[in-house]
C-alpha positions as CSV (number, residue, x, y, z in Angstrom):
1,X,0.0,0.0,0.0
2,X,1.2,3.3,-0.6
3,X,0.9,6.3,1.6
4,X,-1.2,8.6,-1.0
5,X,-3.9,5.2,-1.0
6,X,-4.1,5.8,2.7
7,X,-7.2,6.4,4.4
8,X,-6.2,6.5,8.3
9,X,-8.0,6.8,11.3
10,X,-4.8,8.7,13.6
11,X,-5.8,8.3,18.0
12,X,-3.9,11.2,19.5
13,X,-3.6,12.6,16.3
14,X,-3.5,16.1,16.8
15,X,-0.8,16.2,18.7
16,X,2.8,14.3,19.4
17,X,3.2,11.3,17.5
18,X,0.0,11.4,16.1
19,X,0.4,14.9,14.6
20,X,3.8,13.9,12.9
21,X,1.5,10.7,11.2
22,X,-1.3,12.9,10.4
23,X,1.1,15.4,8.5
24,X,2.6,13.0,6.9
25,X,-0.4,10.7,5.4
26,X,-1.9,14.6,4.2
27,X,1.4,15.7,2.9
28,X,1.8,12.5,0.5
29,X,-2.3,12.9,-0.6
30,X,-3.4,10.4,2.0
31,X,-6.7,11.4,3.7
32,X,-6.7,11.1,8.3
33,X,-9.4,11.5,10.6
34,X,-8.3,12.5,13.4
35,X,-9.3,11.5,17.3
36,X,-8.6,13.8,20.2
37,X,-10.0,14.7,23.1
38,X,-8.2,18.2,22.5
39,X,-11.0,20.0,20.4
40,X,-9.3,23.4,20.1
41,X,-6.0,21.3,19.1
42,X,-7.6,19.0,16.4
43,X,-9.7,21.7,15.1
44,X,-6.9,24.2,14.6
45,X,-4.6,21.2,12.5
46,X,-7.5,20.6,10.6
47,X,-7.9,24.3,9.7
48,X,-4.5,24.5,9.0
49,X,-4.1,21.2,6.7
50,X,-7.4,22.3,4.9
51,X,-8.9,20.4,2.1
52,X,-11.7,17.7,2.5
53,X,-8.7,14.9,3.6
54,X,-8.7,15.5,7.0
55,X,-11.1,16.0,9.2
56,X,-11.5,16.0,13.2
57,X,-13.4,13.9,15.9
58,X,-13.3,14.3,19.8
59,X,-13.2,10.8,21.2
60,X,-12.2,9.1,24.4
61,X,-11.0,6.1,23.1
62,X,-11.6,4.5,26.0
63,X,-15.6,4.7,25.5
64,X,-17.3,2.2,23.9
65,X,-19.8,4.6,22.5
66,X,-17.6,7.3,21.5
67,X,-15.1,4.7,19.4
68,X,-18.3,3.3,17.9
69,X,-20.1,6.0,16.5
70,X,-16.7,8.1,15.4
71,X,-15.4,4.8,13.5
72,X,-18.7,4.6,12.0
73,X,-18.7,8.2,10.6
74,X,-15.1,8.1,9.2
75,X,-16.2,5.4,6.9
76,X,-19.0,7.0,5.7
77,X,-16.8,10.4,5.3
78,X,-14.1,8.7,3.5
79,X,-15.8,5.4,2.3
80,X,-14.0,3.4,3.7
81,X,-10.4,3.3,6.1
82,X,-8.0,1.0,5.3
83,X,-5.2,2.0,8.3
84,X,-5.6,2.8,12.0
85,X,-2.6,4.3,13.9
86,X,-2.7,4.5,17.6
87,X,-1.6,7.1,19.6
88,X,-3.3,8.4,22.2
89,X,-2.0,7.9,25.6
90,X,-1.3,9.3,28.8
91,X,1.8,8.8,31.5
92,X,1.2,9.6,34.8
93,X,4.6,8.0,37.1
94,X,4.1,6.8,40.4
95,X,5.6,4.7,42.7
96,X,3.5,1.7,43.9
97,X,4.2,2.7,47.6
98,X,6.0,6.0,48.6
99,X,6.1,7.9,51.5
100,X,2.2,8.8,51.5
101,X,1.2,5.0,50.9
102,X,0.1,2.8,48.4
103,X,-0.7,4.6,44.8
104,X,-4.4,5.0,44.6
105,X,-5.7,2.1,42.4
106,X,-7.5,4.7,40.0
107,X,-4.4,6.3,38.8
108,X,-3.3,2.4,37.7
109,X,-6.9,1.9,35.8
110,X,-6.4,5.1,34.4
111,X,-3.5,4.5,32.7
112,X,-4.9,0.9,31.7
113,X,-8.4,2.1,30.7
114,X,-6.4,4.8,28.0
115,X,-3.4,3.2,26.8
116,X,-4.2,-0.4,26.5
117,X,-8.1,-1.0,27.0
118,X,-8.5,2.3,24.8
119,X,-6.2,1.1,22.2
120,X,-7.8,-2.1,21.9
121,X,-11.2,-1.0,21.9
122,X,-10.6,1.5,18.8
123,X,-8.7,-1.8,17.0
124,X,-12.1,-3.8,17.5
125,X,-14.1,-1.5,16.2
126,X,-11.9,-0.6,13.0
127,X,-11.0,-4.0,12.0
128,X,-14.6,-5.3,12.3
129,X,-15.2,-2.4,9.3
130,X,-11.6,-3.3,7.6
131,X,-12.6,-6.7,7.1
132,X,-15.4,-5.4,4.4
133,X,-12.8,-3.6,2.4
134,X,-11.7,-4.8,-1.3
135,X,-8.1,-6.4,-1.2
136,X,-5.7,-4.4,-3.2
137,X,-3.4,-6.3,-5.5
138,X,-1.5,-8.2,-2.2
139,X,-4.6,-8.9,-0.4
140,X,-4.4,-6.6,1.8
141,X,-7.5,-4.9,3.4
142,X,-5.5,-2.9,6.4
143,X,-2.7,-2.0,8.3
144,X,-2.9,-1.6,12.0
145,X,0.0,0.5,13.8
146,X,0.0,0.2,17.7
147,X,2.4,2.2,20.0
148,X,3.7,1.0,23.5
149,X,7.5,2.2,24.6
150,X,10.7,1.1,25.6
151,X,9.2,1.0,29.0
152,X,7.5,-2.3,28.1
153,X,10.8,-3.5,28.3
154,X,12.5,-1.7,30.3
155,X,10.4,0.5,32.8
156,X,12.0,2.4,35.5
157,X,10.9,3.2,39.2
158,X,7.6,4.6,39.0
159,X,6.6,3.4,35.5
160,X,4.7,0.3,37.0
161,X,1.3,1.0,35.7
162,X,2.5,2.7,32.6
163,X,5.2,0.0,31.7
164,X,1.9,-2.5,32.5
165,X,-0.2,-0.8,29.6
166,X,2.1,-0.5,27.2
167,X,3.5,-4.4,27.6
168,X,-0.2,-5.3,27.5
169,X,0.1,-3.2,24.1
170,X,3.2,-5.4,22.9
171,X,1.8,-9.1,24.0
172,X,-1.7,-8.4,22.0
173,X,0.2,-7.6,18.6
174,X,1.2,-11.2,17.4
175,X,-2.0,-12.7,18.6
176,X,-4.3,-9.7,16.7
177,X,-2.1,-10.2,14.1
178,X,-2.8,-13.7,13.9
179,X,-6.1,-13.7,13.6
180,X,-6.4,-10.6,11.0
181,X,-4.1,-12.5,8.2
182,X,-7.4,-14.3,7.1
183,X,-8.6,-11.0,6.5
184,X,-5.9,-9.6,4.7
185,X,-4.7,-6.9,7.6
186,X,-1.7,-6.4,9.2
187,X,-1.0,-5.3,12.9
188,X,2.4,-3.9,14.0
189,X,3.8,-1.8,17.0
190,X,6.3,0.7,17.4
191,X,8.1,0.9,20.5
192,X,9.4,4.3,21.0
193,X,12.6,5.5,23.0
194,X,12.8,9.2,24.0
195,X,10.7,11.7,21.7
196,X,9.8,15.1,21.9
197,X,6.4,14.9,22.7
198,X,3.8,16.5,25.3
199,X,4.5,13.5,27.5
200,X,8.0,13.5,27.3
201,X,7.7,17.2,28.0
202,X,6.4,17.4,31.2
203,X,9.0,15.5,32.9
204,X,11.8,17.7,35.0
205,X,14.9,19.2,33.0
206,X,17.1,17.1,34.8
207,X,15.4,13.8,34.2
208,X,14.9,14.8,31.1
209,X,19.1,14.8,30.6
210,X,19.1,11.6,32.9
211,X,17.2,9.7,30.3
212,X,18.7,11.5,27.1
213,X,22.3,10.1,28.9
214,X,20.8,6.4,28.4
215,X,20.5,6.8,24.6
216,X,23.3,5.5,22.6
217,X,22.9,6.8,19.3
218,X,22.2,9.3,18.0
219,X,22.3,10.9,21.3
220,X,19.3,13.1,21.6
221,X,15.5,13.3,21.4
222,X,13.1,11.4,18.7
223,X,11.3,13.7,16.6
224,X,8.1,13.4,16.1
225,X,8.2,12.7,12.0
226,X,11.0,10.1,12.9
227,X,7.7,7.8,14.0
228,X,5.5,8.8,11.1
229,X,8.6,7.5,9.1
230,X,8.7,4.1,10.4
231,X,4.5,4.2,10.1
232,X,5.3,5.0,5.8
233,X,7.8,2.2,6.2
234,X,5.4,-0.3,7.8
235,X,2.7,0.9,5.5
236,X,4.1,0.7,2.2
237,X,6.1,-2.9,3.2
238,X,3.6,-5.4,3.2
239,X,5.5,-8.2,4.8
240,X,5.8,-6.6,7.9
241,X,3.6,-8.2,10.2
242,X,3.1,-9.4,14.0
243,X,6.0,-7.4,15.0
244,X,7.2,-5.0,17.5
245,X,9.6,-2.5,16.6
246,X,11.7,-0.5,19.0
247,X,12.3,2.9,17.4
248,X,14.9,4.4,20.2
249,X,18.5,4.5,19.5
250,X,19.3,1.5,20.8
251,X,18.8,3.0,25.1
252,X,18.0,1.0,27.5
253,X,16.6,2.1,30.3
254,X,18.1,2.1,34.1
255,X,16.1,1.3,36.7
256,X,15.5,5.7,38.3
């Protein structure tokens, strides 16, 4: 598939890592619709990408309803969506016990609810209307692109619930993957490192440096268009499939 035959749905697509993808679908004549839960910020990118190939919905992916009824309209906008990207996510650390006591269990389901229940939920939904697409000339009806993090791996002090949705995020790719190949789509993740995103951005200067230390090469921050690179790659490659790949320059991260 090529990226100008792309029809996407982006999660977190107005800003981040999402922004980056939806740029770069629109850029090479692809058409995105965008879910966000940042109205002003999806709005404004759609305003500023123009045209009739993007457009914007607010959804919480982690509702049922709202992942139901947005899916349903992109398709009948665009006719049909052959690629969802996932990106929407939150991080909030904390350690399981500190000096105040135990974390409170909602700030765990939190993080589970958005990041893993939410990306699954929008991957149900899509696929069940993927599997009704024409195959192009491979067979192929879709591409899914999930995102977890390094800290699947690798997740430092305070990263349990986090590190928890996002390896949840990595052990359902194979098994999604699996059972999509009937149907002609694909499912891949990206496992990011260190990127300059809002999330990465509200972390302290200094362990900000701490972690940019860990990376190996090059020795700096991920861009954001870095990611929508290796989503064109894993588009347009169609044997990619049931993989994760860790997009980081090659850190590994210490336990604080």
């Amino acid at each position: 598939m090529k990226l100008n035959e792309v029809i996407a749905i982006v999660t977190g697509g107005a800003s981040g890592l999402g922004e980056a993808t939806t740029r770069r679908v629109i850029a090479a004549g692809g058409k995105v619709m965008i879910f966000d839960m940042n109205e002003e910020r999806g709005q404004a990118l759609v305003d500023e990408l123009g045209g009739e190939r993007v457009s914007f919905l607010k959804t919480d992916v982690a509702s049922a309803t709202d992942v139901e009824r947005n899916v349903a309209e992109a398709f009948s906008m665009f006719g049909k969506v052959n690629m969802l990207v996932n990106c929407a996510g939150i991080a909030t650390p904390g350690k399981v016990v500190s000096k105040g006591g135990p974390i409170a269990l909602e700030r765990f389901t939190q993080l589970i609810q958005v990041n893993l229940i939410g990306t699954f939920n929008v991957i149900r939904v899509a696929a069940a209307k993927m599997m009704e697409n024409e195959p192009n000339g491979e067979g192929e009806r879709g591409v899914i692109v999930n995102t977890a993090s390094v800290a699947a791996y690798e997740g430092q002090i305070g990263q349990a619930a986090y590190s928890a949705s996002k390896g949840g995020v990595v052990g359902m790719t194979l098994p999604i993957a699996r059972e999509f190949a009937p149907y002609g789509i694909r499912v891949m993740t990206i496992a990011p490192g260190l990127v300059e995103t809002p999330l990465f951005g509200g972390l302290p200067e200094p362990a900000q440096q701490a972690l940019v230390d860990m990376t190996l090469f090059p020795k700096r921050l991920g861009k954001p268009d870095e990611y929508a690179k290796l989503v064109e790659a894993i588009v347009t490659n169609p044997l990619l499939n049931g993989e994760v790949i860790r997009l980081d320059g090659a850190i590994r991260m210490q336990a604080k």
